[in-house]
Rosetta silent file (secondary structure, phi, psi, omega in degrees, C-alpha in Angstrom):
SEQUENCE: XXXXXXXXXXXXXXXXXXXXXXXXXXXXXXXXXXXXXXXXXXXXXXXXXXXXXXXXXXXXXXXXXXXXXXXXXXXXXXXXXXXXXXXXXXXXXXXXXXXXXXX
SCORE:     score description
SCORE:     0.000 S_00000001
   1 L     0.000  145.851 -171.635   26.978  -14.364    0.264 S_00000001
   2 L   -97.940  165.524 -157.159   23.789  -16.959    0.852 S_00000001
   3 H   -68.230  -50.261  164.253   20.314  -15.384    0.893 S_00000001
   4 H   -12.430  -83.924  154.263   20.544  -15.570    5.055 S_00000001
   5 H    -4.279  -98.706  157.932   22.958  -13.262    4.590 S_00000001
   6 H   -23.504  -70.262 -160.507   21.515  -10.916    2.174 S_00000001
   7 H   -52.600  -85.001 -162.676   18.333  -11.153    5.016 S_00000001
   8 H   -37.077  -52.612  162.707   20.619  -10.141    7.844 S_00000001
   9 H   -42.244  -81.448 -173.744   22.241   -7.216    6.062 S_00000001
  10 H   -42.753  -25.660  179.759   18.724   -6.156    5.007 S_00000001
  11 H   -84.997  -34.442 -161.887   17.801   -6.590    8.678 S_00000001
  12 H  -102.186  -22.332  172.445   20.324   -4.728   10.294 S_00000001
  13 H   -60.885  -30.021  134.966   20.290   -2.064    7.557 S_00000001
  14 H   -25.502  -64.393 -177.025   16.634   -1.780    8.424 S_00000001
  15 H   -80.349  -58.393 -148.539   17.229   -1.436   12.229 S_00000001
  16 H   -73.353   -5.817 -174.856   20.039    1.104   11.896 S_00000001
  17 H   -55.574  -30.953 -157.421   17.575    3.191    9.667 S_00000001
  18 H   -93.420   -1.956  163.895   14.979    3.311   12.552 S_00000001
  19 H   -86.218  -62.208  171.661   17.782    4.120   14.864 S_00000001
  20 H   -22.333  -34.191  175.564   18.547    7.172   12.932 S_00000001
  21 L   -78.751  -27.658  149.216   15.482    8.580   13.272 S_00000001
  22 L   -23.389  -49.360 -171.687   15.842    8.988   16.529 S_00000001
  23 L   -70.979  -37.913 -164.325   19.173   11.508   15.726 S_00000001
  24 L   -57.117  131.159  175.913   16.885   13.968   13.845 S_00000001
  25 L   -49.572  151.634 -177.064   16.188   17.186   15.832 S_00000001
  26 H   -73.575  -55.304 -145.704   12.702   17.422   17.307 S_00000001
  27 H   -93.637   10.421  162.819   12.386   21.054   15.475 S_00000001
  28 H   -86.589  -27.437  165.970   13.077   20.039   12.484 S_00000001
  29 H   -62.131  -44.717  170.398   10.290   17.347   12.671 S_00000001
  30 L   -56.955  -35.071  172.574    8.086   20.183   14.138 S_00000001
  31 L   -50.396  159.497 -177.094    8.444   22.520   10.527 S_00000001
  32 H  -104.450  -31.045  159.643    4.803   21.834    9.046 S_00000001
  33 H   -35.571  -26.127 -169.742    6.812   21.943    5.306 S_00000001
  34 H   -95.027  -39.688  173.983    8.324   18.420    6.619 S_00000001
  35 H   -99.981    0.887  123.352    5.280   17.181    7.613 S_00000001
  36 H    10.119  -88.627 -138.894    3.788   18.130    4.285 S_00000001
  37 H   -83.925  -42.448  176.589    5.951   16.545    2.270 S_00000001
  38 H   -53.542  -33.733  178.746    6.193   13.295    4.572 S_00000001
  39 H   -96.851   15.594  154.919    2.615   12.805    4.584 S_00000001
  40 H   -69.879  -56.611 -173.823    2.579   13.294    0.683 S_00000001
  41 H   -64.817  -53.188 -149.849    5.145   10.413    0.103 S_00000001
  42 L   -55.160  -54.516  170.235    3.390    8.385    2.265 S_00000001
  43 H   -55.370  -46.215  169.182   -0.139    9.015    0.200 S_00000001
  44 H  -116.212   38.913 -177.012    1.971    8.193   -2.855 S_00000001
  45 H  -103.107  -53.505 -164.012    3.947    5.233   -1.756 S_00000001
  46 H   -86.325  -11.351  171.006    0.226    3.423   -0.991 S_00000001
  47 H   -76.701  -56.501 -156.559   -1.462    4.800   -4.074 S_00000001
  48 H   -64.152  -62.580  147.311    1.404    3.581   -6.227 S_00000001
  49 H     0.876  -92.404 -167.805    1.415    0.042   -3.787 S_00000001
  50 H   -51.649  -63.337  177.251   -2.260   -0.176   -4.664 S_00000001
  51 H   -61.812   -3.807  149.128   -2.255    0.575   -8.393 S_00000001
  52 H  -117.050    7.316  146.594    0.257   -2.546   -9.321 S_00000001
  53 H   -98.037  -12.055  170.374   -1.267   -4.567   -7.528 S_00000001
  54 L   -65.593  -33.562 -174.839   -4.519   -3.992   -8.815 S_00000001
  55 L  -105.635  -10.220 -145.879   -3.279   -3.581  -12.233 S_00000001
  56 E  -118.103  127.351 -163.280   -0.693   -5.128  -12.479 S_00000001
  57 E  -129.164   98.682  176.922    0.296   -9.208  -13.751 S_00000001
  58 L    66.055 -146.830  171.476    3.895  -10.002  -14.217 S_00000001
  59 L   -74.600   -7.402 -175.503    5.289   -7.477  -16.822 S_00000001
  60 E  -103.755 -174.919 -171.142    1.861   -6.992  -18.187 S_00000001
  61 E  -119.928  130.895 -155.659   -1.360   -4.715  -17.422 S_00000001
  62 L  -139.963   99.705  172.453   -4.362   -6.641  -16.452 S_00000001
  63 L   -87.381   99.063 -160.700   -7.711   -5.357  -16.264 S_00000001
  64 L  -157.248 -157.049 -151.038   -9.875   -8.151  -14.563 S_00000001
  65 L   -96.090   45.630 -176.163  -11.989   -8.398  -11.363 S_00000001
  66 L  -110.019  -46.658 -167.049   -9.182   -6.865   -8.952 S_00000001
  67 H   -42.400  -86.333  167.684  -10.425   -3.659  -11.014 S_00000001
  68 H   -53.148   -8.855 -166.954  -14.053   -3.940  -10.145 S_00000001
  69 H  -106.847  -29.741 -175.576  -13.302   -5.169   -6.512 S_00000001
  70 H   -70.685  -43.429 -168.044  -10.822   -2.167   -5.827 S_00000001
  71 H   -62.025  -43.745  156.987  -13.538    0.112   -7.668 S_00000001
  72 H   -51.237  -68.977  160.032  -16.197   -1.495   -5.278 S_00000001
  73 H   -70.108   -1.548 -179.364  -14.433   -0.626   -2.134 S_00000001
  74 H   -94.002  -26.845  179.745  -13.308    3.123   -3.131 S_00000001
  75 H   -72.447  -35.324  178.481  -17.433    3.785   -3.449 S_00000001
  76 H   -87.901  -34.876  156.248  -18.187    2.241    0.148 S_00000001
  77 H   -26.620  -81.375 -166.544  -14.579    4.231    1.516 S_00000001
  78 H   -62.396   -5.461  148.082  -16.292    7.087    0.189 S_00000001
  79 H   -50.491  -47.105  169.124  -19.281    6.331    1.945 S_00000001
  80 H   116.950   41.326  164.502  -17.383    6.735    5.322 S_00000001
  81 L  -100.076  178.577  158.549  -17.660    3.008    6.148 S_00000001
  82 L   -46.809  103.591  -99.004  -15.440    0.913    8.340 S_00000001
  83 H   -87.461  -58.040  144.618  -12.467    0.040    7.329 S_00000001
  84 H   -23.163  -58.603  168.107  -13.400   -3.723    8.207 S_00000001
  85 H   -67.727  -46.743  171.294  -16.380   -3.402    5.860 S_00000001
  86 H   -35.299  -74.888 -168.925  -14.218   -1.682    3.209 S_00000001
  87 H   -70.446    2.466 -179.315  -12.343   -4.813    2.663 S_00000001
  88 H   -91.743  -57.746 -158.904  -15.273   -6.988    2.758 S_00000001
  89 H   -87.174  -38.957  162.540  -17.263   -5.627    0.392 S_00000001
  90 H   -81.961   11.203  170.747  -13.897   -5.952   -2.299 S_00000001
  91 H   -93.873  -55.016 -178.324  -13.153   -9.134   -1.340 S_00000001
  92 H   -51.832  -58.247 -158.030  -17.080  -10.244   -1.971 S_00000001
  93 H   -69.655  -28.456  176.521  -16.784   -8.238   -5.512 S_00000001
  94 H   -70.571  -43.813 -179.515  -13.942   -9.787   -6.685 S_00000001
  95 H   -42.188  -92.731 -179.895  -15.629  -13.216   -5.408 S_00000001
  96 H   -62.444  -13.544  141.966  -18.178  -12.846   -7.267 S_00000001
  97 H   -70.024  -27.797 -176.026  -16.830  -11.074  -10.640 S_00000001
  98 H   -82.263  -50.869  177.033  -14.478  -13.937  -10.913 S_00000001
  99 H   -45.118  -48.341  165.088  -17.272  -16.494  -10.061 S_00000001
 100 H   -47.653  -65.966 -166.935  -19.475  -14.598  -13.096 S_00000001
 101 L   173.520  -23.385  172.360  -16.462  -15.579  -15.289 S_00000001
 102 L   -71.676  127.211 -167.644  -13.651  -12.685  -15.026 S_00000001
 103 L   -64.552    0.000    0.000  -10.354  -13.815  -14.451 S_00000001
């Protein structure tokens, strides 16, 4: 099968998931154990997300100015800023750790 293919599959396999969800009973969505544990994976699908790409180069582990720029926006997050700013202020830190000389 050509990579189109492959896409289409992945596409409709995709769609019928998000149909599916539909089928689930409302009171089973409604236990607070379900929405627990759903908003757990969710917290450690984007933690995991975040920590290779921050850390992570090819097969190797790479500590460079993604480090400091991620480290840089979790101190103004925890400030409570805007979300907008958040990404700003770790874009500039990387900018400018790489510009010092860090890869």
């Amino acid at each position: 099968m050509s990579l189109w293919g492959w896409i289409l599959v992945a596409c409709a396999v995709a769609y019928a998931t998000k149909l599916l969800g539909y089928l689930v009973p409302a009171r089973l969505l409604d236990n607070p154990h379900v929405t627990r544990v759903a908003g757990a994976l969710t917290i450690g699908l984007l933690a995991s997300l975040t920590a290779v790409n921050a850390f992570g180069s090819g097969q190797e582990l790479a500590l460079d100015s993604r480090l400091g720029a991620l480290l840089a926006a979790g101190v103004v997050l925890a400030l409570r800023a805007p979300f907008l700013v958040v990404v700003i202020v770790g874009a500039a830190t990387a900018a400018l750790l790489r510009l010092a000389g860090l890869p």
